[in-house]
C-alpha positions in Angstrom: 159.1 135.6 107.9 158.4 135.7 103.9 161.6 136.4 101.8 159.6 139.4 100.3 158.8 141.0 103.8 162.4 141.0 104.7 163.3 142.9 101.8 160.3 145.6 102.1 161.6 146.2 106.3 165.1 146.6 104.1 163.6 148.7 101.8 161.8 150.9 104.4 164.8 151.7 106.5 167.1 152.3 103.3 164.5 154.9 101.7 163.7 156.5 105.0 167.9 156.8 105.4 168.4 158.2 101.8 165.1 160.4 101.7 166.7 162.1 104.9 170.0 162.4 103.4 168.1 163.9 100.2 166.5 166.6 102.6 169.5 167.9 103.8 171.8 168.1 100.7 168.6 170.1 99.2 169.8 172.5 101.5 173.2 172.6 99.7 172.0 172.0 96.4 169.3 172.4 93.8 166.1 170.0 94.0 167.4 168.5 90.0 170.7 168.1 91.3 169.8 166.1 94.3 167.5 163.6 92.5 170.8 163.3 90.1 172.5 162.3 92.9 170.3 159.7 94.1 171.1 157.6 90.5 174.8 158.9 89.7 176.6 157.9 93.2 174.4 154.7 93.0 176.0 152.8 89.9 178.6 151.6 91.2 177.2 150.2 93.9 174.1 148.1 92.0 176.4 147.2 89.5 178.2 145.5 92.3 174.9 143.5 93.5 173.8 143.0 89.7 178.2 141.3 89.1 177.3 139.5 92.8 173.6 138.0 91.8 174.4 137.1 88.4 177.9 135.0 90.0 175.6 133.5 92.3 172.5 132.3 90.2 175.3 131.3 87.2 174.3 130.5 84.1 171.7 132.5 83.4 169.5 133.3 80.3 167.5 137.2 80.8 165.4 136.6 77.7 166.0 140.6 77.5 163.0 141.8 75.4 161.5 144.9 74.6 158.8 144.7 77.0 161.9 144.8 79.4 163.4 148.0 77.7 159.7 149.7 77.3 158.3 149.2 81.0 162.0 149.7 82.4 162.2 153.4 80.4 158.5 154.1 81.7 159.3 152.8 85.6 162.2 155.5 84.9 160.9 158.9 84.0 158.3 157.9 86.3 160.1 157.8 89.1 162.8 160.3 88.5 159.4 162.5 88.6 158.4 161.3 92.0 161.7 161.9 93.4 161.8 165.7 92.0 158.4 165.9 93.6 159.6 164.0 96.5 162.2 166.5 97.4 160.0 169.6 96.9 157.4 168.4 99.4 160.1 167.5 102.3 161.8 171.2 101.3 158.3 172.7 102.2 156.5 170.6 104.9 157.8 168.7 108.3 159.7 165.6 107.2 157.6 162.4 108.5 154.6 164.7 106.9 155.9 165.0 103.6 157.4 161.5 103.3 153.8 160.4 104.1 152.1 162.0 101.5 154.2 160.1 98.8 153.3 157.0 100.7 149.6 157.9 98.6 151.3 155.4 96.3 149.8 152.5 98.1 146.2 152.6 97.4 146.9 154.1 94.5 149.0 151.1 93.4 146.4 149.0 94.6 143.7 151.0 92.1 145.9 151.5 89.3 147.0 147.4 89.9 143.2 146.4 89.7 142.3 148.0 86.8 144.8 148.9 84.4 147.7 145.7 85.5 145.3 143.1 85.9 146.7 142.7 89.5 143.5 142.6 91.9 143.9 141.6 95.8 141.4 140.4 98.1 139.0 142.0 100.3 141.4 141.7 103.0 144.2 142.9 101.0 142.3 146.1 99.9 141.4 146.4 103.6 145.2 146.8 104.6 145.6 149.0 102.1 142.8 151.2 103.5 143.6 151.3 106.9 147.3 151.9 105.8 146.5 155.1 103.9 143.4 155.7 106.8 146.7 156.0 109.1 148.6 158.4 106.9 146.0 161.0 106.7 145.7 161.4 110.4 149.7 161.3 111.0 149.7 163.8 108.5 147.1 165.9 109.6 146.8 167.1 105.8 144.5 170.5 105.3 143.4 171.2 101.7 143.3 175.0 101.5 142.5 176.8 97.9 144.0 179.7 99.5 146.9 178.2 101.2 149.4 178.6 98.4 152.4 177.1 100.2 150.2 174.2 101.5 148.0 173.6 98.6 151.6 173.0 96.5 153.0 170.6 99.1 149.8 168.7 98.9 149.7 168.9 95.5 153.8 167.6 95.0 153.2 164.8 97.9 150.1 163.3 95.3 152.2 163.3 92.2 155.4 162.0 93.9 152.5 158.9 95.6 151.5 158.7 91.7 154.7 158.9 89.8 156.1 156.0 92.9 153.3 154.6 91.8 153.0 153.9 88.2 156.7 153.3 88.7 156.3 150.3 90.8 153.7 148.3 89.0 156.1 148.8 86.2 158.7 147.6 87.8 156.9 144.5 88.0 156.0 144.2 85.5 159.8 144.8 83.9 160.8 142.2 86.3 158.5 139.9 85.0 159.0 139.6 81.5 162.4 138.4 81.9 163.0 134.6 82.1 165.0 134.5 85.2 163.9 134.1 89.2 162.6 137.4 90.6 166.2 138.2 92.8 168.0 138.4 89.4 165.4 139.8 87.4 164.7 142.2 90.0 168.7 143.1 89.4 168.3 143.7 85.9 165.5 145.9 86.1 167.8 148.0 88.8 170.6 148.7 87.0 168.9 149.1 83.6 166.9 151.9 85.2 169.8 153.1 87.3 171.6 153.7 84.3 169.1 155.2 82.2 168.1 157.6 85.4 171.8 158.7 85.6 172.3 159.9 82.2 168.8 161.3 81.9 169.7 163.8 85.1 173.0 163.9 84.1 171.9 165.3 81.0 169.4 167.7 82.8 172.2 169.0 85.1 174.7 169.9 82.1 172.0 171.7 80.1 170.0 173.4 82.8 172.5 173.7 86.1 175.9 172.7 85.0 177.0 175.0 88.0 175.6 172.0 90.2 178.5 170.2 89.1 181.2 171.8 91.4 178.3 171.8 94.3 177.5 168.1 94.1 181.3 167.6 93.8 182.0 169.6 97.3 179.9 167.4 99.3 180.5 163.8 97.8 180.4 162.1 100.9 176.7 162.9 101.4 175.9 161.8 97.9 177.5 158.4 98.6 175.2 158.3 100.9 172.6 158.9 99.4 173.8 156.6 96.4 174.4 153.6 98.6 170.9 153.5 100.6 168.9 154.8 97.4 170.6 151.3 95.9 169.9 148.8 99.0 166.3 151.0 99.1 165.3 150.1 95.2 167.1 146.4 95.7 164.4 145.6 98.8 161.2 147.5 96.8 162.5 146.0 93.6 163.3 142.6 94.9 159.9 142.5 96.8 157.8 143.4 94.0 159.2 140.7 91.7 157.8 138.0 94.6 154.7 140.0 95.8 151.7 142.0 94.7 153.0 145.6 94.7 149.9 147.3 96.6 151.2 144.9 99.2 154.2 145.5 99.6 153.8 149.2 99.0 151.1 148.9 102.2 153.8 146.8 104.7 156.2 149.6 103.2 154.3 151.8 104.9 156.5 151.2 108.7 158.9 153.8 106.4 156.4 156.3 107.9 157.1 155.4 111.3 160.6 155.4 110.4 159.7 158.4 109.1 158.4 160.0 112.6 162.1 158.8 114.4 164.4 160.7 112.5 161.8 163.5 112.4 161.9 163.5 116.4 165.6 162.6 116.7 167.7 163.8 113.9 165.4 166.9 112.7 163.6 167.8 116.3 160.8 168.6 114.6 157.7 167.8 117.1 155.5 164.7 116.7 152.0 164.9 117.2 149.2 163.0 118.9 147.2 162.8 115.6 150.8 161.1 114.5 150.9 158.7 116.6 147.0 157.5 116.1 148.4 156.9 112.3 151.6 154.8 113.5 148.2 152.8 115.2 146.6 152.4 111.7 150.1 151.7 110.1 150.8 148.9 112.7 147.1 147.4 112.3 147.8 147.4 108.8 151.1 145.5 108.7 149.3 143.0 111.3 146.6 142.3 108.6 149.0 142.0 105.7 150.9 139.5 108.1 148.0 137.4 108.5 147.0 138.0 104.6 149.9 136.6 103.5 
């Protein structure tokens, strides 16, 4: 198995742990308060891994530039975005359905990579990608109604969290890239840059707009470290994996989140699975096969 395909399964699991997590301090706490949370109670713990890479791959030179700082702030706000809309969609909708409609990020990645990152993949690549996001529309049985208000706005949050994931990813990469280290460390400079940056953006947010969040994040720490520790092994897998591999791939394979996704859904939330859902697992799984044999 490729280095970068172990680090998207780690990814995968870690996201689908923390997204679930996410979901049910939302009950608890506001929607700003929990994407806070996801960055704060996370610092310590990828400034651990960034200590633990750099000790490893000593001496290194980053070559930190401003193409580092500039595509670092972007991947940021971009994702801090995604994860507000993130959390409204999985407040509204059934969770493997609303964790699936971010996963738009995939073929969008792949579109946005072809034509504004200089990033193409091949037909077979673009064919993955297809019958990836072929697979989420059935599992999530999405219906586009005008005068559905409460379904039209999940729909409508679960595209811009698939585009904000999206734009943040490729520039991740491209962050990664621009330093003049191997991808692992690179990859761990890019995380706790943003990390940092996330936490005092929200942080800022809270204390302006919510500062009654405080005491109400504070009462339930144990769920935000938590959340903190697999939203941190979660960006170290995507971030890791992106550095190594073209990010519509790896945001494709990252798809198996979904079916992740459909366990805790059954399991941990009780909520019902459906026949249409499991034709998409399917689609996922033929997906993953052809990315396998892609790469």
């Amino acid at each position: 198995m490729e280095v970068w395909v172990s680090f998207t399964l780690l990814a995968a699991l870690m996201q689908s742990l923390r997204t679930a997590g996410q979901k049910k301090i939302a009950e608890k706490i506001s929607i700003q308060a929990a994407t806070l949370v996801r960055f704060l109670f996370g610092i310590k713990f990828v400034l651990a891994y960034f200590l633990f890479i750099d000790w490893i791959y000593e001496p290194l030179e980053y070559g930190i530039n401003g193409k580092f700082f500039l595509f670092g702030a972007l991947a940021s706000i971009a994702q801090i975005l995604a994860t507000v809309c993130l959390i409204n969609v999985i407040s509204m909708k059934n969770f493997a359905v609303g964790t699936s409609l971010a996963k738009t990020e995939s073929i969008l990645v792949a579109i946005l990579g072809t034509f504004f990152f200089s990033s193409p993949l091949s037909l077979w690549g673009y064919v993955s990608v297809l019958i990836g996001s072929t697979g989420l529309v059935f599992a999530s049985q999405w219906k586009v109604s005008l005068a559905d208000k409460a379904n039209f706005n999940s729909l409508s949050y679960g595209l811009c969290a698939g585009l904000g994931f999206a734009l943040a990813s490729l520039w991740i990469r491209s962050a990664s890239l621009s330093l003049a280290v191997g991808p692992i460390p690179s990859a761990a400079a890019v995380l706790l840059y943003m990390v940092v940056l996330q936490s005092l953006i929200c942080f800022l947010w809270i204390v302006l707009k919510e500062p009654d969040q405080l005491k109400l994040i504070k009462n339930n720490l144990n769920a935000c470290l938590f959340i903190g520790f697999t939203g941190v092994a979660g960006s170290v897998g995507w971030f890791t994996a992106m550095s190594l591999q073209n990010a519509a791939l790896v945001k494709t394979l990252g798809q198996v989140e979904f079916i992740i996704g459909l366990l805790i859904t059954y399991f941990y939330f009780n909520e019902r699975i459906s026949r249409r859902e499991y034709l998409g697992i399917v689609l996922i799984a033929l997906s993953v096969f052809l990315i396998a044999g892609y790469t």
